[in-house]
FIVO-560236 format. One record per residue (C-alpha): residue number from 1; residue in one letter; x negated, y negated, z. Coordinates in steps of 0.1 Angstrom, whole numbers. Layout:
FIVO-560236
REC   num   residu      c1      c2      c3
REC   NUM        a       X       Y       Z
...
end
This chain:
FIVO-560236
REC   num   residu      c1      c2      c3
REC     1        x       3    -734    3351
REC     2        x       0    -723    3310
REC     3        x     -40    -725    3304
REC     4        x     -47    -734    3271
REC     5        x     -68    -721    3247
REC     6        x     -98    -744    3230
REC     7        x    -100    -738    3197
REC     8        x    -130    -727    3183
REC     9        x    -141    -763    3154
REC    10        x    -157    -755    3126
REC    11        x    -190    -766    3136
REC    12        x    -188    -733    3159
REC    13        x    -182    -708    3133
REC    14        x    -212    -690    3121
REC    15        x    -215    -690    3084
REC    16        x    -234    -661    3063
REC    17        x    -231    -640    3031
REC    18        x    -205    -612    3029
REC    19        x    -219    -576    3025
REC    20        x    -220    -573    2990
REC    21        x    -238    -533    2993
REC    22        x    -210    -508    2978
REC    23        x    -202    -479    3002
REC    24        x    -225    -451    3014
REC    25        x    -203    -423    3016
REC    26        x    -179    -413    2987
REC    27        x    -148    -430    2994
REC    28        x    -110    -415    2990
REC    29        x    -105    -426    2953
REC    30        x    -143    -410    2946
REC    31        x    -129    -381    2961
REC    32        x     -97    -382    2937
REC    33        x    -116    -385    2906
REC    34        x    -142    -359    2912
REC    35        x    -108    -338    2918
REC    36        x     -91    -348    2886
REC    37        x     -60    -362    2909
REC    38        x     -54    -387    2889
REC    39        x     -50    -366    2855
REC    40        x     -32    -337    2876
REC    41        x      -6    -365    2886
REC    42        x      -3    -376    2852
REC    43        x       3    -344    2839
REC    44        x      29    -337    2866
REC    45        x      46    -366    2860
REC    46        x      49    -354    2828
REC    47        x      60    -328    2830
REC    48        x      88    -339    2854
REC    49        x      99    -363    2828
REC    50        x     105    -338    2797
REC    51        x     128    -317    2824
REC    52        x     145    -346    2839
REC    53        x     155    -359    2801
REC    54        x     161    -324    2786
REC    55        x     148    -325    2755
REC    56        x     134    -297    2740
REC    57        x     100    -299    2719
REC    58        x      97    -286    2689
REC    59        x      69    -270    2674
REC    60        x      48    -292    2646
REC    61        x      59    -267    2619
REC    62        x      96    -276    2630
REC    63        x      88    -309    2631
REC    64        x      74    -308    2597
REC    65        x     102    -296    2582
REC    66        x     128    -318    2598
REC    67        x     113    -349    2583
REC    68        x     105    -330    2550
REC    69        x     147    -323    2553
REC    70        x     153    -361    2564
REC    71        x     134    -380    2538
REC    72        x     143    -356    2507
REC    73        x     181    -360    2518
REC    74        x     177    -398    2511
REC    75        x     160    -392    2480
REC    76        x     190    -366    2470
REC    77        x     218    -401    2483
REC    78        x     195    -423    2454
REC    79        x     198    -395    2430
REC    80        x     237    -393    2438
REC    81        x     242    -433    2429
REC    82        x     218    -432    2404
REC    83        x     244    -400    2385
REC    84        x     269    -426    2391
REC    85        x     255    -453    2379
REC    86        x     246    -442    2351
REC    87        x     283    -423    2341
REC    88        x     294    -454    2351
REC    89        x     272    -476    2325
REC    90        x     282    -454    2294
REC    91        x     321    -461    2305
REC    92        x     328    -424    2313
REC    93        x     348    -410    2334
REC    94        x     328    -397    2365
REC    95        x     326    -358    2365
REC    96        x     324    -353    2401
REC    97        x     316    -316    2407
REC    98        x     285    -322    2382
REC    99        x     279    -351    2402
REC   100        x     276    -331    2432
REC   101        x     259    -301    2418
REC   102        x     229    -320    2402
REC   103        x     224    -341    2435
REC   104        x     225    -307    2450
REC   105        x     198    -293    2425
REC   106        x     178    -326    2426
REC   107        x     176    -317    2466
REC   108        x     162    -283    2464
REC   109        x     136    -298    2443
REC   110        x     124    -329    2459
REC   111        x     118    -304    2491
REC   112        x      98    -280    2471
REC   113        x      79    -312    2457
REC   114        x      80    -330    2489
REC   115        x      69    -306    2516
REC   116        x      34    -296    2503
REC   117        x      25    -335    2489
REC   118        x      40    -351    2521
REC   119        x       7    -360    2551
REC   120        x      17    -346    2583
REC   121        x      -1    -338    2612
REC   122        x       6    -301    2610
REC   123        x      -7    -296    2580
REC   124        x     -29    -324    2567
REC   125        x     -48    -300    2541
REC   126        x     -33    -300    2506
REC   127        x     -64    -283    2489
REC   128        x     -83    -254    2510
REC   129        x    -114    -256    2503
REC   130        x    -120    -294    2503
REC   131        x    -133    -316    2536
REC   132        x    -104    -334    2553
REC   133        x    -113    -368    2544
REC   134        x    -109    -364    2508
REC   135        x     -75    -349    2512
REC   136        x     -60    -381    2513
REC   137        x     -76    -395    2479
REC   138        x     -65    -362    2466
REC   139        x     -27    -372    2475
REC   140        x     -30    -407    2462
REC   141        x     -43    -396    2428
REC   142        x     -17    -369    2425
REC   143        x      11    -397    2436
REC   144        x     -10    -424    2410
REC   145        x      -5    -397    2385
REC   146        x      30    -390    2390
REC   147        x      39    -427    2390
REC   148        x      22    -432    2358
REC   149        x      41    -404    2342
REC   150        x      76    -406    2354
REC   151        x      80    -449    2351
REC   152        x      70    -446    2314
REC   153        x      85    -422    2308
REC   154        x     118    -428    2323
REC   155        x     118    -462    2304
REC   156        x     108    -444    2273
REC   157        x     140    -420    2274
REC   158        x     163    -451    2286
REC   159        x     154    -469    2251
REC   160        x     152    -440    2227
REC   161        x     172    -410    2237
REC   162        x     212    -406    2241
REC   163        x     232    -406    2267
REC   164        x     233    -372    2274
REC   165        x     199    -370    2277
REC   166        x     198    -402    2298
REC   167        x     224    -385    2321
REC   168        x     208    -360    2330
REC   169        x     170    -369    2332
REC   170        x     174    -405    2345
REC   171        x     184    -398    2384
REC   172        x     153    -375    2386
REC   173        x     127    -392    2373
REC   174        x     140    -426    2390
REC   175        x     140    -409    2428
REC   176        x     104    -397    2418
REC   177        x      91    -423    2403
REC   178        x     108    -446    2437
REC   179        x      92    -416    2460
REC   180        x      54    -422    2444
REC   181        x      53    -454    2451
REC   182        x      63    -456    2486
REC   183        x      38    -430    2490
REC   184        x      12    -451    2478
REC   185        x     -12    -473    2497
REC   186        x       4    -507    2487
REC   187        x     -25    -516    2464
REC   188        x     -24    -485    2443
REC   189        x      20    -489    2440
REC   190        x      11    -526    2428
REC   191        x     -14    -512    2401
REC   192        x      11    -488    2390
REC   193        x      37    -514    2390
REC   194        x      14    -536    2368
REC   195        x       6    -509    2345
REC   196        x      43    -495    2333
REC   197        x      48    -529    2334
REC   198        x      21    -537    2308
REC   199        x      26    -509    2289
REC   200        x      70    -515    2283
REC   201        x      56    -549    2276
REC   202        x      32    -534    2243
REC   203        x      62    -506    2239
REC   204        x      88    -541    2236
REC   205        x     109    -520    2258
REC   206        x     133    -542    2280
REC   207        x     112    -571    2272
REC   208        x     124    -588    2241
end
């Protein structure tokens, strides 16, 4: 014959606090942290992964000049329409090679302009001698300076001079006067903005 079991009521079931005291020996994950396991593992897993996907890293200076490469060749595609745009606008017939050899030009000098005055990470000092944190105020003003010089300029020329001369400074002055302000904090571009703007307004250039 089955006995059964009396269950325990509730009545029956002592009641008291838990154990809230922590441990008093060092417990496993004490024992991983004091060991650096956890950063080791991290680390390895790392590790693991740049194998597994097979990429290869490249070193900052590399790096640097990859993206100096990148961004000046979509400069050099804006100088390229802007060439025939502007051919196009006098109702000439577009000289393709001289196309192609100014875009070509215009490249090689946005990289020399663009390498140095581009922040990067591998090289965020643009004058030696000068604490880190000013650098970027220095790049600003230089970028402020540049707006301020190619906008008014390139309006000036696009009201006063020929076409030839429109031809052939137009492209390069509008890819570096588009360049500055992108690199601009977005209050300084609108200043500059403001100011070619106020200035063709006094000039009557493109206004009236």
């Amino acid at each position: 014959m089955a006995r059964q079991r009396k269950e325990k009521s509730v009545k029956d079931i002592p009641l008291k606090q838990p154990d809230r005291s922590g441990p008093t020996e060092k417990t496993l994950l004490d024992m991983a942290h004091g060991k650096n396991l956890f950063d080791q593992a991290d680390a390895r897993q790392r590790e693991l992964d740049r194998e597994n996907s097979g990429e290869a890293v490249l070193s900052p200076g590399a790096e640097r000049f990859l993206e100096a490469a990148l961004w000046t060749s979509t400069l050099a595609m804006i100088h390229f329409t802007f060439e025939v745009l502007v051919q196009h606008q006098y109702g000439m017939e577009i000289d393709w090679p001289s196309v192609w050899g100014r875009t070509a030009r215009a490249w090689l000098l946005f990289l020399f302009v663009f390498y140095p005055l581009h922040p990067h990470k591998s090289n965020p000092i643009l004058v030696p001698g000068i604490p880190r944190k000013y650098q970027h105020g220095i790049r600003q003003a230089i970028f402020i300076a540049m707006s301020l010089t190619a906008g008014p300029y390139l309006i000036h020329i696009s009201n006063k001079y020929g076409y030839l001369a429109v031809m052939k400074r137009a492209p390069p002055l509008g890819c570096l006067w588009l360049w500055s302000v992108v690199e601009m904090e977005l209050v300084w571009g609108c200043v500059t903005l403001a100011l070619v703007t106020a200035w063709s307004w006094q000039q009557g250039y493109a206004f009236a």
